[in-house]
C-alpha positions as CSV (number, residue, x, y, z in Angstrom):
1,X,1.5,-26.4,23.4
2,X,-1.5,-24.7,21.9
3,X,-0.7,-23.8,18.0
4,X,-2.7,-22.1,15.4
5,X,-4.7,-24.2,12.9
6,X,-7.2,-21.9,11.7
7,X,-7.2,-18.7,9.5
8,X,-9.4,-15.6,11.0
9,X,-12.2,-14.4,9.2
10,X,-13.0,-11.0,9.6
11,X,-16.0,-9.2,8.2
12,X,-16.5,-5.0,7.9
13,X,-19.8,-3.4,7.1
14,X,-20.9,0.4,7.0
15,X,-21.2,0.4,10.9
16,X,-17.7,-0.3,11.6
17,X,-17.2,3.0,9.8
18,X,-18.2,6.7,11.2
19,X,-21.2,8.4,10.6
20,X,-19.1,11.3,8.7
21,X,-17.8,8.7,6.3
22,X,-18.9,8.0,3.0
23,X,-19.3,4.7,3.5
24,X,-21.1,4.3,6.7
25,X,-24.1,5.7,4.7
26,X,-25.5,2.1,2.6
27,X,-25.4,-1.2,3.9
28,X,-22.7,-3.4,2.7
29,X,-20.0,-6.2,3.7
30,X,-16.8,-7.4,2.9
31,X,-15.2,-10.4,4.5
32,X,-11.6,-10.7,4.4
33,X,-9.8,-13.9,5.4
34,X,-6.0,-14.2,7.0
35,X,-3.2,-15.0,5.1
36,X,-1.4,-17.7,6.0
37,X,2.8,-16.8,5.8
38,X,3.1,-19.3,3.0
39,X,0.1,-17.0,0.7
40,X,2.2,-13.9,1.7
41,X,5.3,-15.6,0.7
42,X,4.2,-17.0,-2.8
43,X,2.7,-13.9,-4.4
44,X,5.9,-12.1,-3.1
45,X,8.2,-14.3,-5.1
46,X,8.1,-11.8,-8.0
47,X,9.2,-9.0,-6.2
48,X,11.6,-10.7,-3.8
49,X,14.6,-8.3,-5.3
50,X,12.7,-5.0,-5.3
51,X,13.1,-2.8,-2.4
52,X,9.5,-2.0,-1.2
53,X,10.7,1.0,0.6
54,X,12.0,2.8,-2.5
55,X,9.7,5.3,-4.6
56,X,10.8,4.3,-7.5
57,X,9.3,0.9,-6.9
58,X,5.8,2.0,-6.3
59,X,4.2,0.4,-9.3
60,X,5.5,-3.1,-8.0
61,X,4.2,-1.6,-4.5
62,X,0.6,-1.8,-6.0
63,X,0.9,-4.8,-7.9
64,X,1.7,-6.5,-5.1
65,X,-0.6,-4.9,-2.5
66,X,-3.5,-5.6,-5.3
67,X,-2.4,-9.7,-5.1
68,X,-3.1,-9.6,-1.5
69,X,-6.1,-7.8,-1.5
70,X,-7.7,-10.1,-4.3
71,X,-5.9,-13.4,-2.1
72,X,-7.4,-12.2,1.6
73,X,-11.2,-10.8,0.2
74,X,-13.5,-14.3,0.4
75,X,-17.3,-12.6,-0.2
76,X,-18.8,-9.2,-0.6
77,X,-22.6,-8.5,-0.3
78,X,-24.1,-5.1,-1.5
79,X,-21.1,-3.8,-3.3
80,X,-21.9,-2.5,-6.9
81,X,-20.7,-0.7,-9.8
82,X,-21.1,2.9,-10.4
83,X,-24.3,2.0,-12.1
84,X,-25.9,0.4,-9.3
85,X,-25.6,-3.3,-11.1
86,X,-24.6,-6.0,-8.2
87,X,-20.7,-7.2,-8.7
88,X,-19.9,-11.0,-8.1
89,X,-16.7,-11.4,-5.7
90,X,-14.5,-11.9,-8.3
91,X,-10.9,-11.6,-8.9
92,X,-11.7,-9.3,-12.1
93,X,-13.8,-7.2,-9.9
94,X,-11.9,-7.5,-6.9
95,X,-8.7,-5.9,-9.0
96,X,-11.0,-3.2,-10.8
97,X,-12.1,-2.1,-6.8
98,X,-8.6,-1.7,-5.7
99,X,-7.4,-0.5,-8.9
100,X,-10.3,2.7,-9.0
101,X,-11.8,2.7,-5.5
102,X,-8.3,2.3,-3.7
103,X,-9.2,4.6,-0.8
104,X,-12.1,2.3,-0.2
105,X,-9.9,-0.6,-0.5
106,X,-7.2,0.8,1.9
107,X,-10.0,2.1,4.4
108,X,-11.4,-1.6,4.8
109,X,-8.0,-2.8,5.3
110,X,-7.3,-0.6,8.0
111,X,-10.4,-1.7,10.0
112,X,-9.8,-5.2,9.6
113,X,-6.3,-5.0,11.1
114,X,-8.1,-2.6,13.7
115,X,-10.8,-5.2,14.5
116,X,-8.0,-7.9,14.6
117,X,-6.2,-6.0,17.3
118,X,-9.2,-5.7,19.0
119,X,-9.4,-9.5,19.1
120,X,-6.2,-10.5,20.1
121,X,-6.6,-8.4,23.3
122,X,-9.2,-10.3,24.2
């Protein structure tokens, strides 16, 4: 029986993106990395009682939605600060991306689990 032993790496850059979008415009990268059930399961321990679906709960929503974004990003090139300075791939500045530039955040998110999709077929 063949099993799983290795997380997936996956890596989006401004060409995985449309020409319309914003971000298809300057080269960067962003390489996420799977996370195992166990990762997932850990940073969901404080909020194993709060219903996810429920409005109300939105703020734990985030909080948790920001944990796996700073657990599954691994490196970044070319990503900087309004002021064109280069940001290290930090959790600090991991957190202050998702926190500010969420739709950025959500959009890369979305075509990794494209790309992944697009692997698994094959």
């Amino acid at each position: 029986m063949k099993l799983k032993t290795t997380l997936q790496h996956t890596t989006i850059t401004n060409k995985d993106f449309d020409k319309e979008s914003p971000y298809s415009k300057e080269p960067f990268s962003v390489t996420f990395t799977e996370l195992s059930s166990h990762e997932v399961m850990i940073a969901s321990i404080p909020y194993k009682d709060v219903d996810m679906d429920d409005i109300k709960n939105f703020k734990d929503v985030l909080a948790l939605n920001t944990e796996l974004f700073v657990k599954s990003v691994v490196a970044w090139e070319n990503i900087q600060d309004e002021n064109g300075n280069d940001l290290e791939c930090n959790d600090k500045n991991k957190r202050a991306i998702f926190n500010v530039s969420s739709d950025f955040c959500n959009d890369l998110m979305k075509k990794v689990s494209e790309k992944r999709k697009k692997l698994k077929k094959k």
